[in-house]
C-alpha positions in Angstrom: 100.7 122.8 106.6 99.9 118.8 107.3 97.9 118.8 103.7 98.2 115.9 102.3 99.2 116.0 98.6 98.7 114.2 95.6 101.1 113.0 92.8 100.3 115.3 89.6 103.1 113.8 87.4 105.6 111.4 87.7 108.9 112.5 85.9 111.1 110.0 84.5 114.4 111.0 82.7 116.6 108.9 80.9 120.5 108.9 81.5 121.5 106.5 78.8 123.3 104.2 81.6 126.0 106.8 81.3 128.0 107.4 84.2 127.3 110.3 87.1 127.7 111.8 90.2 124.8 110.4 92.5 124.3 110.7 96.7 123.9 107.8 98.2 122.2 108.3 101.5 121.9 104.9 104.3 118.8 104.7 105.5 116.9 102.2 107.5 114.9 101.9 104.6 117.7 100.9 101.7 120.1 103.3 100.1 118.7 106.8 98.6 119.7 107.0 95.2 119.3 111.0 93.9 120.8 113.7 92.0 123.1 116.0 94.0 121.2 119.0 93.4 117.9 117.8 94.3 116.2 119.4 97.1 115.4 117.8 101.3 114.3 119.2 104.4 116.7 119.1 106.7 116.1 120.7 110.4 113.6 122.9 108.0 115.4 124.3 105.7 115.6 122.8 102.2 119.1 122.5 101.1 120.5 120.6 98.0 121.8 117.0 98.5 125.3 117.8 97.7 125.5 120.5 100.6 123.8 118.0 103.5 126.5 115.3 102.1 129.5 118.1 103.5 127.6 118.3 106.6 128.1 114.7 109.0 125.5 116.3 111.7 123.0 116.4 108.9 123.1 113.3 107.0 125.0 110.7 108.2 127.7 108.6 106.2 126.2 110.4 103.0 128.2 110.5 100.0 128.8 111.3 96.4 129.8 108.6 94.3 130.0 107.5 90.7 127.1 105.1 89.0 125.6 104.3 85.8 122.4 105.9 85.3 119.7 104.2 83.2 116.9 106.7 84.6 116.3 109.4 87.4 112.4 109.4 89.0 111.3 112.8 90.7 107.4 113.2 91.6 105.5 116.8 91.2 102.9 117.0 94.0 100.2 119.4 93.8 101.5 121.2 90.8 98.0 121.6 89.9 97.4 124.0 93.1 101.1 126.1 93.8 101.3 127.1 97.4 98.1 124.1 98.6 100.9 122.1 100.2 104.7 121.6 100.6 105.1 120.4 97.7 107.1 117.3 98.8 107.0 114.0 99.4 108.7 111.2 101.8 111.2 109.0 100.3 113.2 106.3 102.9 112.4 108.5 105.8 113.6 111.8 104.4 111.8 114.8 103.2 112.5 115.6 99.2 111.1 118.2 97.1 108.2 117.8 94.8 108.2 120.6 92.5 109.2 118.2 89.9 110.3 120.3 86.4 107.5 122.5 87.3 108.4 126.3 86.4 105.5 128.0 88.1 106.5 125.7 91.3 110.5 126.0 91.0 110.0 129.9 90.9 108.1 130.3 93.6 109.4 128.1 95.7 113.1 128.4 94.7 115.2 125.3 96.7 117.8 124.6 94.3 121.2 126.9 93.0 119.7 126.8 89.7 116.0 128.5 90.3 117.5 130.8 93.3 119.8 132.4 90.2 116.4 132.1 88.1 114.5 134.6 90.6 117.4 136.9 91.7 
């Protein structure tokens, strides 16, 4: 809706450098590093990660790969106003979700496998 949103919490959560699937997307920018169920816009629709990696005309050379993981980031924009904005933010060029652990957010905007079961 061309709002511009603000940060309403920052969400860090610790991985105890153990070992796990992450996407690694090239950008222009450096690598993106995320989880692969977290939510981007692609062509708009929002679609996990793991499911733009199997499609090349999406995101290209994108792939799932083992790291050790001291800590994943994630941002919450606008929680403090649902539906004011879209709730996301731009990261290395590409469009990722920012409902952050937000339940009021994640069910009514339901991008991920997880909340879509939540609200079915």
């Amino acid at each position: 809706n061309g709002h511009i949103g603000h940060v309403t919490e920052v969400l860090v959560h610790s991985m105890e450098k153990d070992l796990r699937d992450v996407v690694v997307v090239p950008t222009s920018h450096g690598a993106l590093v995320g989880t692969p169920t977290h939510p981007i816009l692609v062509m708009g629709t929002w679609m996990e990660l793991r499911d733009a990696v199997e499609r090349p005309d999406v995101l290209k050379d994108a792939r799932i790969e083992q790291q050790t993981v001291d800590f994943f980031y994630n941002l919450e924009v606008d929680g403090h106003e649902p539906g004011i904005s879209s709730h996301s933010y731009v990261v290395n060029g590409i469009v990722a979700s920012g409902l952050g652990d937000n339940q009021v957010l994640n069910t009514m905007f339901p991008r991920q496998s997880v909340w879509q079961q939540v609200v079915d």
